[in-house]
C-alpha positions in Angstrom: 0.0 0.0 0.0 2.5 2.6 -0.8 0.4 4.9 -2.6 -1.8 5.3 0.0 1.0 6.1 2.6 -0.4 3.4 5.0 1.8 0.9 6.6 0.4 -2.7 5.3 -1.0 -5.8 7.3 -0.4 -8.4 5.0 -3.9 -9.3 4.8 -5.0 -8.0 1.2 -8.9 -7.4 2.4 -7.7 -5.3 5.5 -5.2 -3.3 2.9 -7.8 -2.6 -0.3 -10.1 -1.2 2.9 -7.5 0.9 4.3 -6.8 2.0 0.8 -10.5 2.9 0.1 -10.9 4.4 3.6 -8.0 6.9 2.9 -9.4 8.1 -0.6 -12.6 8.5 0.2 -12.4 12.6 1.4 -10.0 13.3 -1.7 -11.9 15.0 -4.0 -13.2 12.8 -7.4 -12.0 14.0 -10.7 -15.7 13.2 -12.5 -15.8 16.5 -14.0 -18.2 16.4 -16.8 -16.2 17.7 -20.0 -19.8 19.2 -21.5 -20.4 21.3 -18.8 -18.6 24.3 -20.4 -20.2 23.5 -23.7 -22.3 27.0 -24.9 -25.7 24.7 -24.9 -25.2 23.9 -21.3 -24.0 27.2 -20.8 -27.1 28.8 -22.2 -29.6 26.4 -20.4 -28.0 27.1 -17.0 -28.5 31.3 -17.7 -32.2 30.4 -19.2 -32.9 28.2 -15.8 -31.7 31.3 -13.4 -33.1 34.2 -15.9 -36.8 33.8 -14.3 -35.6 35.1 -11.1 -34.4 38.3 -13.0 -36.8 38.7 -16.0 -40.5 37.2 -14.9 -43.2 37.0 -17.0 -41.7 35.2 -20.1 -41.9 31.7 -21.2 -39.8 28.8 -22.3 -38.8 30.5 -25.5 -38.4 34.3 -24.3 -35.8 32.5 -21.7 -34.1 30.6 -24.3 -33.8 33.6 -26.6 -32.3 36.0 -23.5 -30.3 33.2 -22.4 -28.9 33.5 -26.6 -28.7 37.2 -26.0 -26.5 36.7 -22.9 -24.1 34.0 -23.9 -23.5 36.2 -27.1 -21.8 38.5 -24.3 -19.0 36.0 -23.7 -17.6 36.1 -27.1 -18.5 40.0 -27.6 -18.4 42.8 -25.2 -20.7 45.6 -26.7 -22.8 45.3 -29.2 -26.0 46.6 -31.0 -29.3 44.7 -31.0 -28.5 43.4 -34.4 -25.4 42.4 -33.9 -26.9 40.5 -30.7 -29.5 39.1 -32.3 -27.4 37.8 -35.5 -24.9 36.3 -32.8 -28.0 34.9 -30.5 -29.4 33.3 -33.9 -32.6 34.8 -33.1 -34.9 37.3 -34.8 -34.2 41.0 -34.6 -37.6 41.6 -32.7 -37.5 39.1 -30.7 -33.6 40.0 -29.6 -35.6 43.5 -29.1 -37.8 42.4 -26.7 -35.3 40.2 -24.5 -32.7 42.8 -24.1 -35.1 44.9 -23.3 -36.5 42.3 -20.5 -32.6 41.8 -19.8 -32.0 45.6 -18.9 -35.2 45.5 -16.5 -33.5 42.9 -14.8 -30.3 44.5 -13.9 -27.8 42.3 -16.1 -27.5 44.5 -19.4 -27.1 48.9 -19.7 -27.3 50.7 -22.8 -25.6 54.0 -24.7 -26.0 55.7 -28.1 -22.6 55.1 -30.0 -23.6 57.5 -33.1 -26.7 56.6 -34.4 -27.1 53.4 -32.7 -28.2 52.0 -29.4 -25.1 49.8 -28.2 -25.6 47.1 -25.1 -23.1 45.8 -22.7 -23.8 44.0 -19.5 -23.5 45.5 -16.3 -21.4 45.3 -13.3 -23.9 42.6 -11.9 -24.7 41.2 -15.5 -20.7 40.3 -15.8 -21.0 38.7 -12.2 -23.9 36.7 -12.9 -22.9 35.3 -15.6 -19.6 34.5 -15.3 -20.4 32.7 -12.2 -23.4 30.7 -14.8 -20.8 29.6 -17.1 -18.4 28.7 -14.3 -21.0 26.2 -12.6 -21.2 28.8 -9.4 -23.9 29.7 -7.7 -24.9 33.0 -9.3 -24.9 36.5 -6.8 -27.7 38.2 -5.7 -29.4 41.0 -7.7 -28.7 44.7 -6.2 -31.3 46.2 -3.9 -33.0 48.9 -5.5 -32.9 51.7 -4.4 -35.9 53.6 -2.8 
């Protein structure tokens, strides 16, 4: 039993359990490789985005959660741009960033002509911690 650092008996049963006994707090390295995959990414944003954004359904979650994740590869961007990186229709990208900046997770400023989005201090928080597997942070209090 040298690789568990225990000195052996002899008796093979009363080594393999002495062996099992001193792995069993080491932490298991059954990390799932998907997990970081932008569909599992995506569903885990769309399962928290009701906390944030009520009132849509299935698809309206699935379509912010599109218009989120396209924040990981892009920074700022217009609602077109969003919306042709989501995959998603222009007017529907229209009405989830909208629900997305009533939520707290996305702000918005004229660059020229055009209305560009980029997610807040709380919107980079939440959803870095989403794509990380972490339990996402609390939305700020409002203030009064």
């Amino acid at each position: 039993m040298s690789d568990s650092g225990l000195t052996p008996t002899g008796v093979a049963a009363i080594d393999d359990l002495a062996a099992r006994i001193a792995r069993r707090d080491q932490p298991r390295e059954q990390l799932d490789p998907l997990r970081f995959t932008p569909e599992r990414i995506r569903a885990r944003v769309a399962a928290a985005l009701p906390a944030l954004a009520p009132g849509s359904n299935v698809r309206g979650y699935a379509t912010m959660s599109r218009m989120c994740y396209a924040f990981v590869e892009q920074e700022e961007a217009t609602a077109a741009q969003l919306a042709a990186l989501g995959g998603v229709q222009r007017l529907a990208a229209g009405q989830a960033l909208g629900a997305l900046v009533r939520g707290g997770l996305l702000r918005w400023h004229y660059a020229g002509p055009r209305r560009r989005y980029r997610l807040t201090r709380f919107g980079e928080d939440w959803l870095l911690a989403l794509a990380r597997c972490e339990v996402p942070p609390a939305p700020p209090v409002a203030e009064q």
